[in-house]
Structures are given as C-alpha cells and as structure tokens.
N, C-alpha and C positions, 0 to 999 in steps of 0.2 A: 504494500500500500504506500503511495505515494502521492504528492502534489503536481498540478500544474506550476509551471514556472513564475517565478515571483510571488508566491500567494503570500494572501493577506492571515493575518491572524489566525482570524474566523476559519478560512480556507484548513488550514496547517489543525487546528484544532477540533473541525468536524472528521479529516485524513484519522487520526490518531482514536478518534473512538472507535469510527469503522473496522481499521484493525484492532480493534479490542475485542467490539461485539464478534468480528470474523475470523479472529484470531490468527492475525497474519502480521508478519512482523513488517513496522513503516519504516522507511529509509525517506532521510531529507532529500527532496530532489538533488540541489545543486548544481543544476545547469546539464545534469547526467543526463543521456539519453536512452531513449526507453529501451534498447538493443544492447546500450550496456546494462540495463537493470535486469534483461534477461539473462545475460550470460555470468554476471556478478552472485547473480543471487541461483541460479540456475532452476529458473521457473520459467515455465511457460505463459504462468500469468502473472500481469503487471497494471494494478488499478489506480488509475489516476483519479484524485480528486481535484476539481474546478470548481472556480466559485458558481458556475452554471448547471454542474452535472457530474459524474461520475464514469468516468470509459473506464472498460476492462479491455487489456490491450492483449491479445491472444497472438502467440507467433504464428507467422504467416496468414493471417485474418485480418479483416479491417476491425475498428474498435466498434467494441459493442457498448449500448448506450441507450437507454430508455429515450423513445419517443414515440406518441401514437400511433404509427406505423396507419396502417389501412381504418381506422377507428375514424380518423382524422376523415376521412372521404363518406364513412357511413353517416358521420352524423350531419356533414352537412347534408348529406341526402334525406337524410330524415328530418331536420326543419326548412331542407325545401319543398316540404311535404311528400316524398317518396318514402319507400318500404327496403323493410332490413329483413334477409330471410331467420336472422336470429329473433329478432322481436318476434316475429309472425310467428315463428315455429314454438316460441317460450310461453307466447301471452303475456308477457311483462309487463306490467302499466306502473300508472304512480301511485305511490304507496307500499310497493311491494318489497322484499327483505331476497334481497338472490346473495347465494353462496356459491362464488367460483372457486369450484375444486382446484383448478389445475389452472392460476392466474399468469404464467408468464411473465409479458410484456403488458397486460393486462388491456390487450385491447376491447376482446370481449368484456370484459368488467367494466371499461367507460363507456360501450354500450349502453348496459346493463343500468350502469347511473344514471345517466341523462334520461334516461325512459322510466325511472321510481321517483327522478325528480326528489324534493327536500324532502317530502314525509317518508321517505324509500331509504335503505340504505343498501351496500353491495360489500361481503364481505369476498376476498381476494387471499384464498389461499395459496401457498408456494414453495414447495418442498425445497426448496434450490436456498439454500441460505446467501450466497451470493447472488444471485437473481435475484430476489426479494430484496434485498439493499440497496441494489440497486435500482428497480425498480419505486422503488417504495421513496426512496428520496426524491426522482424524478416526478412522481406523482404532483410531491409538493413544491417544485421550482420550474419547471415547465410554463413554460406561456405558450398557447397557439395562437392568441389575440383576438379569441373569441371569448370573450367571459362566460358563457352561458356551457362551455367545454371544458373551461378552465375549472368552474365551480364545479363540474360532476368529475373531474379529475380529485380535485382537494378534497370530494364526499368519500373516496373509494377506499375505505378501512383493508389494510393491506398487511396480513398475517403470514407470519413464516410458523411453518409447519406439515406435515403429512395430514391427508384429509380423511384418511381414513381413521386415526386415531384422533382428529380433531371433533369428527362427526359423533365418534363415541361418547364422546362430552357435551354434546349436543341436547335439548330437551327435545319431547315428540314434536312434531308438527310446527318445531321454532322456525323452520322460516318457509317462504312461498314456496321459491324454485331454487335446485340446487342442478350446475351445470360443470359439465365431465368434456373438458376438450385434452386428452392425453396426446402425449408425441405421438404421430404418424408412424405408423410402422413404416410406411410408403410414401415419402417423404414429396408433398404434391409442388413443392416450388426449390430451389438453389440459389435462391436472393444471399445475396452477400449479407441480409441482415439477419437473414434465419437459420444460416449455417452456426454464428457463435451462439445464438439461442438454443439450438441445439446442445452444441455442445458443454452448456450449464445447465440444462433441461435433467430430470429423474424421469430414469427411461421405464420405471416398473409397471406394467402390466397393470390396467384394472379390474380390480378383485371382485366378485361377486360378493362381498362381504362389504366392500364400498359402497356396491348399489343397492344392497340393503338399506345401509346404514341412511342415505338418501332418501332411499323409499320412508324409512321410519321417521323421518327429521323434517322433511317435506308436504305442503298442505296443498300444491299445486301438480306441481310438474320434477322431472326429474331429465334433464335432456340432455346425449350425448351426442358430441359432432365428433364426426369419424371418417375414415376412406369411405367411397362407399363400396368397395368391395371388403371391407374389413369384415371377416364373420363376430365383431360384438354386436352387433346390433342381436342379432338371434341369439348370441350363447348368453345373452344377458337380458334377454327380455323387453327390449326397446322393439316399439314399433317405428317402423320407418318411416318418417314425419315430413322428410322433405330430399329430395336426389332429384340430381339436372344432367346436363352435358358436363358439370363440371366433377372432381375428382371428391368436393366435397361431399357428405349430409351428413342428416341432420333423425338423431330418434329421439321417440319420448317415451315417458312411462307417464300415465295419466293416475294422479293420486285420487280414487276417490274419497 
C-alpha cells in the first residue's frame, strides 16, 4: 500500500489505515515507481492511494479502480424514461431493502438504489476484502455530476463478507429481494476492466444452501443472472425470467 505522489496528509493517512484494515504493509512512495515497488517488495500487487481514489496496480494489467462502469449508461436510460432488464426482471421499486450477494464493482447495486430511492436501502455484499475497499471508498468520493446518481451511490451500505454466512445472520423475511450475480464461469466480455475484477473476484460456486438461505430471508424475489447456458438456473431452482441474443439472463425464484 502506497501513495500517489506528493500526497497530502489526509492522502498519507487514509494509505496507512487501508493497510491496517488489509493488512498489507505501506511503503512511502518517494518519487519510486510502481515497477520498482513490484520488484522491491516482490508483489504483484501494488495499491495506490489518491486523494481521488484508490488503483490497484496488477503487473501486466491496467489499474483497477472503482467507477460505474455500465451503471452509468443504465440509469441515465432509466430517467430518460427507458427500461432496465434488471429492474423489470426484480420488480424493484421504492421503498424496497435489496441485498447484493455478490457486489463487485457494484454496478448492479446503484441500480438497485436509485430505483428504492430514500425510503429503500441496498445492502452490497463482497467476499473480496480488497475489492470491497476499494470499492466501498469509491462509492463515497466518486462524482458522475449527476446528483441524483451520486446520492444513490453514497445510499449503497457496502459490507465485506461471505453471503452465505452473512445470510445466516439474517432474520426471516428481513428484506425484499436478494440478488446472486457470481463470476461467469464463461467469461461473456475481455474488457481490460473486467479482466483485474476478475482476478480479485471469489470464484466459489453457489451453494444451494445460499439459495436457501435467500429463499428464507427474502419477502419478494430471489434473482440470479447467469450465462444462459449455465445449468444453475435448473440445478437451483430458478425459473428462467429473462434470455435474449445476448450471453446474459436473468432467473427468479418467486417468494410466496
């Protein structure tokens, strides 16, 4: 863990928790450059902090770094009054409590906000303890220069931890919808920004004791997006709620 160049106090002194909470040891920058902090320290990862943001510089990758990636495109589509196949397939509205099992980059999760709007919350689970820091700070320093994106950014309660053990902690019926996007086994895109997602991503399998644990916790919907040749949708009990020409969909499991 380390600094962008020159940093300010503030900068030097949020670096120094991160590695605390991450448990990764911080070196002062001093003008070093990132190639030497890989071979110095003999890591392949080397995480800058900025007073803007947080890169995780991975050899041979570009830097990986919270930003709303395709989120940013859904929602203006959605207050230009168009349709999001996640909303339609979830039923999401405002007021509602969603729990993203599997939050990443949390795109789906600022979805998920802006459409519960203030009385709604979205909790953002993330087994990646690195991902989650990063992510999770990004949430709150990120400007898109839309307020209205920005406020469902700063709503989105962003929890480090496994959701299957998180679930178990859960009361019955505590929230609406709870939603399953696990890594692809079948990887639908090669974007230089999903390759280092991946490779900070928890590859484990989801467990039919997960989508238990959902089904139990759950007072709406329970919805996995998936390849759609991926056989969970049938080994797990999802009806298949939405498939196109495209590589995605989208199943449910209907709580009565």
């Amino acid at each position: 863990m380390t600094t962008s160049e020159s940093p300010s106090k503030e900068v030097v002194d949020r670096a120094r928790s991160l590695a605390d909470e991450l448990q990764a040891p911080y070196a002062e920058r001093r003008n070093r450059t990132v190639k030497f902090m890989h071979e110095k320290w003999d890591t392949e990862e080397v995480a800058i902090v900025g007073p803007r943001d947080i890169r995780l510089m991975l050899e041979g990758l570009k830097p990986f770094y919270f930003h709303p990636s395709m989120a940013l495109v859904r929602l203006k589509r959605l207050m230009a009054g168009g349709t999001d196949a996640l909303v339609t397939v979830s039923g999401v509205s405002e007021g509602d409590t969603v729990l993203d099992c599997t939050a990443g980059l949390c795109s789906d999760s600022l979805v998920f906000s802006y459409k519960v709007g203030e009385r709604g919350s979205v909790i953002a689970l993330e087994a990646s303890k690195v991902l989650h820091a990063i992510v999770r700070e990004g949430l709150q320093s990120y400007e898109t220069g839309i307020p209205e994106i920005d406020k469902a950014m700063r709503s989105i309660k962003a929890v480090y931890g496994n959701n299957e053990q998180s679930m178990t902690r859960m009361e019955d019926n505590s929230v609406d919808i709870v939603y399953f996007d696990p890594m692809f086994e079948r990887p639908v895109t090669t974007s230089d920004s999903i390759i280092p997602l991946r490779s900070q991503a928890h590859r484990e399998p989801l467990s039919e004791e997960s989508v238990r644990e959902a089904i139990r916790i759950a007072r709406k919907k329970v919805v996995l997006k998936d390849h759609r040749d991926s056989g969970r949708f049938d080994r797990l009990g999802f009806r298949l709620a939405r498939s196109s020409s495209s590589a995605v969909a989208y199943g449910v499991i209907e709580i009565e």
